[in-house]
N, C-alpha and C positions, 0 to 999 in steps of 0.2 A: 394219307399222312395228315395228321390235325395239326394244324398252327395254331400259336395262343398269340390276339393280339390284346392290348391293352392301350383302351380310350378313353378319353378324359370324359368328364359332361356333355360341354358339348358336341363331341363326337357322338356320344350315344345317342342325345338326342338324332342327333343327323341319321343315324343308322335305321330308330323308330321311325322316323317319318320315312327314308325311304324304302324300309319293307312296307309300309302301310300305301306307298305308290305304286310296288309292284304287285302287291294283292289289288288294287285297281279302288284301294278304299280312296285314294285322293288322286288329284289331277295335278299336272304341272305348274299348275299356274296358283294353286292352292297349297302344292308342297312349297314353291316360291315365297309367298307371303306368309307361310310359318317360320320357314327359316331364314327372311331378312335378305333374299338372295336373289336375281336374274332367273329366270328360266333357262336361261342359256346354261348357267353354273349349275342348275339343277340338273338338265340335262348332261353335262358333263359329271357329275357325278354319279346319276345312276347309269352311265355306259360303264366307268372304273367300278362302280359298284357290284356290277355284271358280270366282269371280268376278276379282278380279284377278289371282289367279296369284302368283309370288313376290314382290308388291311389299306383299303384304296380310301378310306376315311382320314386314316394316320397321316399326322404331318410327314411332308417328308423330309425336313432336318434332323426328324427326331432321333436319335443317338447319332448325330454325328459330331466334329468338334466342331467350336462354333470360331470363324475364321479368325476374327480378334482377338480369340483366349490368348492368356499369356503362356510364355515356355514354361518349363519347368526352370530351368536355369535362372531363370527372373523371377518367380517363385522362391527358388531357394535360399536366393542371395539377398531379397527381402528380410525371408526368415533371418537368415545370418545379420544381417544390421540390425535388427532388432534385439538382438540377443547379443549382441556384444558393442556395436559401436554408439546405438541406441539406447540404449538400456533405460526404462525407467521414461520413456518420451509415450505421452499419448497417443491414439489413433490417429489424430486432426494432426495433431503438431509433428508426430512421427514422418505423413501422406507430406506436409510440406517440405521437410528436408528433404526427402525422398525427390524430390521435384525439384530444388532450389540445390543440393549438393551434393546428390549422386544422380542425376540427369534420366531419372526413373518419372516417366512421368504416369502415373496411378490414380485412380479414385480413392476415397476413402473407404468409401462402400469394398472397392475390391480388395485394399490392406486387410479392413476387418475379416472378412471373409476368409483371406490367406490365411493372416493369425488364426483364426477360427478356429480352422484347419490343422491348423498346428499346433491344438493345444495353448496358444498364449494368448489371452484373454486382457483387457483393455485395466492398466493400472491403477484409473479413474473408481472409489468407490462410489457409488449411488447412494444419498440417503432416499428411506421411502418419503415420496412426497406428503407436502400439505396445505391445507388451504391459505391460500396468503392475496391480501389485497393489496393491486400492484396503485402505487403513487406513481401521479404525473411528473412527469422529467420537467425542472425549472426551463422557461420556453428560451435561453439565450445563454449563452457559453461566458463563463465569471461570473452568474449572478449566484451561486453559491459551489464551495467547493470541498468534497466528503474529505477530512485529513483523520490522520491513524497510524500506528506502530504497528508492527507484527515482530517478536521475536521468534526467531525460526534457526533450524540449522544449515542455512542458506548454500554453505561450501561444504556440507557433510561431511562433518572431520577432517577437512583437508587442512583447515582453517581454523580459528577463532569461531564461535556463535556470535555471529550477528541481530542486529535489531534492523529491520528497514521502516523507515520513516518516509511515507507515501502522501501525493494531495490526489485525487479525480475530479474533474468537472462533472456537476450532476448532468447537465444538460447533454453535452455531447460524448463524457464516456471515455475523454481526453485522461491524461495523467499528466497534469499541470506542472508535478515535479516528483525527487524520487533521490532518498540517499540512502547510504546504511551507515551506524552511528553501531557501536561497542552494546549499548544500550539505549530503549528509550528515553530520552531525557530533553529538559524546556531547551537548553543548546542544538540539538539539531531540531527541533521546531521552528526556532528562530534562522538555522539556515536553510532551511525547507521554505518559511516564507519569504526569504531574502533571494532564494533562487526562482521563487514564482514572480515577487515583482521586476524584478529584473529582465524576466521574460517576458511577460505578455502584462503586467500592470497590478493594480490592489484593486482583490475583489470586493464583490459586496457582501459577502456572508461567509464565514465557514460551521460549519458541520461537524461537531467532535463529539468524544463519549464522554464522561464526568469525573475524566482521571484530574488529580490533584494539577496536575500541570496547567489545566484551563480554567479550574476554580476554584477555590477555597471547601475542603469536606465539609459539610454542616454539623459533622460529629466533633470537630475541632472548638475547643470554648471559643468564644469571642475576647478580642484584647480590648485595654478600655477603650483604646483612642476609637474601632471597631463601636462599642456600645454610645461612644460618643456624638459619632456620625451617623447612627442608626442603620449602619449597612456595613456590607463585609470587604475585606480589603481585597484590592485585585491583587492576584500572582501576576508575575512578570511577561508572563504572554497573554495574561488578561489586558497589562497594560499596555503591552504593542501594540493589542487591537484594535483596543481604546484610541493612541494616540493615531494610528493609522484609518479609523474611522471605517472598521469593517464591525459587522454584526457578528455575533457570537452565537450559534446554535450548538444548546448541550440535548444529545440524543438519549433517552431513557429506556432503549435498549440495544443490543447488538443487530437486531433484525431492522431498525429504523435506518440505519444507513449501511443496508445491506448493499450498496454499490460498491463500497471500496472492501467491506469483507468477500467480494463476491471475488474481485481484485485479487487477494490476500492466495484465494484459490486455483487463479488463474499464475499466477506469480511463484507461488509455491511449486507447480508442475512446471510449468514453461522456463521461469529463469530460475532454477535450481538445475533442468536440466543442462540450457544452454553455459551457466558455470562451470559444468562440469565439463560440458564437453569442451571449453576453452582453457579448463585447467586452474582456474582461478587460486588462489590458497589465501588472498588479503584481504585486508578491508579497500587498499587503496586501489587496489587492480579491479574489485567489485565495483564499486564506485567509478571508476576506467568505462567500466562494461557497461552503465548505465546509459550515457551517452549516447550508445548504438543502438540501444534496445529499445527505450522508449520510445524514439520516433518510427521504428517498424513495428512497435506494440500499435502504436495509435494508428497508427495509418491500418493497421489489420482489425481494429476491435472498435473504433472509432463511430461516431453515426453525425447527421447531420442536424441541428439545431431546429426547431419551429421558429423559430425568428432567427434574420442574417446577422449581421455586426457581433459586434464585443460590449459586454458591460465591465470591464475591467476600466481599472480608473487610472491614468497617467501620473505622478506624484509631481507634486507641484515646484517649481523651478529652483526654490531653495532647500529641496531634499538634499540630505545626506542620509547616505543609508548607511554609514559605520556610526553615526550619532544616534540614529532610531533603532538599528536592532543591535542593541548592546542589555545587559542585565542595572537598573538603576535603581539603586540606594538612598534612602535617605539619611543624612549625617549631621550631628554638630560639629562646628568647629571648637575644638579647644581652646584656653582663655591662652595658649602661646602659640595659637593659629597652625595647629597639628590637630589633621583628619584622620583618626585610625578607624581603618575595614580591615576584617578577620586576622589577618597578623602582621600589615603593614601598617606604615607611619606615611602622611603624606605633610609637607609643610608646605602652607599654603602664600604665598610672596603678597604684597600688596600692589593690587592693580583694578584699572578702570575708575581711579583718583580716591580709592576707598586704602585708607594706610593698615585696616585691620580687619579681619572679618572673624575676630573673636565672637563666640556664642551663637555663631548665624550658622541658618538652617540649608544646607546645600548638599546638594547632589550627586552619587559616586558612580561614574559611569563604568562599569568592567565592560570592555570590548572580546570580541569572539579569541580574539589572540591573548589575552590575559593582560593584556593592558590598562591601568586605572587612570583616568582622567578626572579632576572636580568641575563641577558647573556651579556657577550660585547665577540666579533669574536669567538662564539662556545664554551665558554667557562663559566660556572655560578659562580658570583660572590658575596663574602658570605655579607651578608647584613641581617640588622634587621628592628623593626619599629623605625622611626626618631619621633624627639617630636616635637610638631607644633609650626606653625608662631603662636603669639600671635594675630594676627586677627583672624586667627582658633579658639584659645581658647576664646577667646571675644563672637565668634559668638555661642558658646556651650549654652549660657543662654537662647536662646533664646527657645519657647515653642516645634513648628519643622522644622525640617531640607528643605531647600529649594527647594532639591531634593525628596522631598514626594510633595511638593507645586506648584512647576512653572517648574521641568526642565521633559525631559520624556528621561528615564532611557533607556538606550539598552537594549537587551538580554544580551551580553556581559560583559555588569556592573553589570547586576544584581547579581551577585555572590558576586562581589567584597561588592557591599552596603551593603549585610547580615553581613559582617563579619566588617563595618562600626562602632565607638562608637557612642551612642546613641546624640543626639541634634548636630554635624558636618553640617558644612554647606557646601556644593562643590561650591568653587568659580567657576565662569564664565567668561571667556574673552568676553569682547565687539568685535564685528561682526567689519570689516572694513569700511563696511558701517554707523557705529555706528554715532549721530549727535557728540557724545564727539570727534570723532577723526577729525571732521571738524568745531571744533570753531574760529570764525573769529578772525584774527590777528590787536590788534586794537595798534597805533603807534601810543605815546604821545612825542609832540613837547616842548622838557624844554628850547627852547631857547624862 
């Protein structure tokens, strides 16, 4: 009766040298030294050789199960979390839950393999790679920090579309902070870095892309006051950073600070999934969620600095931080001491031994809560609401406000208009190009 066995390489080899020992072409001590073995193991192997022939070569675990495989029942029920309580979670991030909430404790290597198995294949798509040359990590955690929007579908229809508005630390990988905002806009920037220093201090640098929010378009004309000063006016988180004395890095393309798009991709799988699976539907409950998540983000994805310490900066004793991260205007005051911003009146009292601060040049603080304050030289000046021009009140009959109809609202006003009375109309200054400011001069002759 023939057997078929079946042996890998080096089994074959082993089989060659030992017919070539018992044809008498080598010796024991020469088949030893080819095959990396004892003479004693050689000897044991051509006595099983003797006797069974090529099957005494064969490992002998070979088709059996191996003692650690998993059940099938653990197996299947694998499969079944993946397909419905899972759904949508990657290989890694799936292998953890696995571990941490159903008390399956697995490799990642054997998940894939399951899935494999099963037809379900990893949600992550791969682009083909390409050459890219990696930049050294800043050596010290707060000396610069990659910030960015992503608008995404965060709650997946359950919800609103969200904007998340993210900061990372280059150096170690951290996520210094982390909100979601209706949309990106300079307001959650400003609570983005109100929530970083509050945390861990004011850095030394941020890292942005060249959206309008952090600098003035160069396609935008120049105004004169602009051509006067030979430079462009900062925007309003130009000028936090300014006053807050952080550096301002603008990225000229999406690949230069691929640290927090890398982020964007990490964020998009992991906390879309964990949303899900907690149910999420709000912006406020998202936001809730943040809390938990970022410090088991950092603590899983995190690395350790080439230098110890912190370069983050303490704010100096006389900070207020409802004073510095606020939106600030510049105003005249009126010759009857009424500040008007966008559709309110502000009447400005006399104080600090000055009886008027007619025609003087001061300051409109909007705070994050839509609250307006004046400053004139550092100094807030007590002021109430003023009662309107009768063209104001004229224009209150009408059905709605101009500013719902033809003008388009900033982020910035948007605060202020909530807290608007109802049928107000925001006057508008005609443009200098306006045809009214070029009607011809017509000269009637009465002689």
């Amino acid at each position: 009766m023939r057997e078929e066995v079946t042996l890998n390489k080096k089994e074959q080899r082993r089989l060659m040298i030992l017919n070539k020992l018992e044809h008498g072409d080598l010796k024991n001590r020469e088949a030893a030294q080819l095959l990396c073995l004892s003479e004693r193991q050689v000897k044991r192997l051509r006595s099983g050789y003797r006797v069974k022939g090529a099957k005494a070569l064969e490992h002998g675990n070979r088709g059996r199960e191996p003692v650690h495989a998993l059940c099938d029942e653990i197996r299947n029920r694998i499969v079944d979390l993946v397909q419905r309580k899972y759904t949508g979670f990657n290989q890694q991030h799936f292998t953890e839950m696995l571990i941490e909430r159903e008390g399956i404790s697995v490799s990642r290597s054997t998940v894939r393999r399951i899935l494999s198995n099963a037809g379900i294949h990893s949600p992550m798509r791969r682009r083909p790679p390409k050459h890219r040359k990696r930049r050294d990590r800043y050596p010290q955690e707060g000396m610069m920090l990659q910030i960015d929007g992503s608008p995404h579908d965060w709650l997946e229809e359950r919800g609103p579309k969200l904007s998340m508005i993210a900061a990372i630390d280059d150096a170690t990988g951290k996520v210094a902070g982390a909100l979601f905002r209706e949309q990106e806009d300079a307001q959650g920037y400003f609570l983005l870095l109100k929530q970083i220093v509050a945390a861990h201090g004011i850095p030394v640098a941020l890292y942005h892309d060249r959206h309008g929010i952090f600098e003035r378009s160069p396609l935008n004309k120049e105004s004169i006051d602009e051509q006067l000063e030979g430079k462009r006016a900062l925007t309003q988180f130009g000028r936090l950073m300014q006053e807050l004395g952080v550096t301002s890095i603008a990225a000229m393309s999406p690949q230069a600070k691929g640290r927090i798009e890398r982020l964007w991709g990490t964020f998009q799988d992991r906390l879309v999934s964990e949303l899900r699976l907690a149910g999420v539907s709000t912006l406020d409950e998202a936001n809730s969620m943040l809390e938990g998540f970022l410090p088991a983000h950092n603590r899983r994805f995190a690395v350790s600095p080439v230098q110890t310490g912190s370069a983050y900066r303490k704010p100096h004793a006389r900070f207020i931080s409802n004073e510095v991260f606020c939106f600030k205007y510049r105003r005249t005051v009126a010759r009857d001491n009424v500040v008007r911003f966008a559709n309110q009146r502000l009447q400005v009292f006399p104080s600090n031994g000055r009886p008027s601060y007619a025609y003087a040049h001061v300051d409109v603080h909007e705070h994050m809560d839509g609250v307006l304050s004046v400053h004139y030289q550092g100094k807030c000046l007590l002021t109430k609401p003023a009662p309107y021009e009768a063209s104001a009140l004229r224009a209150r009959a009408g059905t709605r406000p101009i500013a719902t109809q033809n003008m388009l609202i900033t982020p910035s006003q948007k605060l202020t208009l909530e807290h608007s009375l109802p049928g107000q109309i925001v006057s508008r200054k005609p443009a200098p190009n306006h045809p009214w400011r070029h009607m011809p001069i017509i000269h009637i002759d009465r002689g």
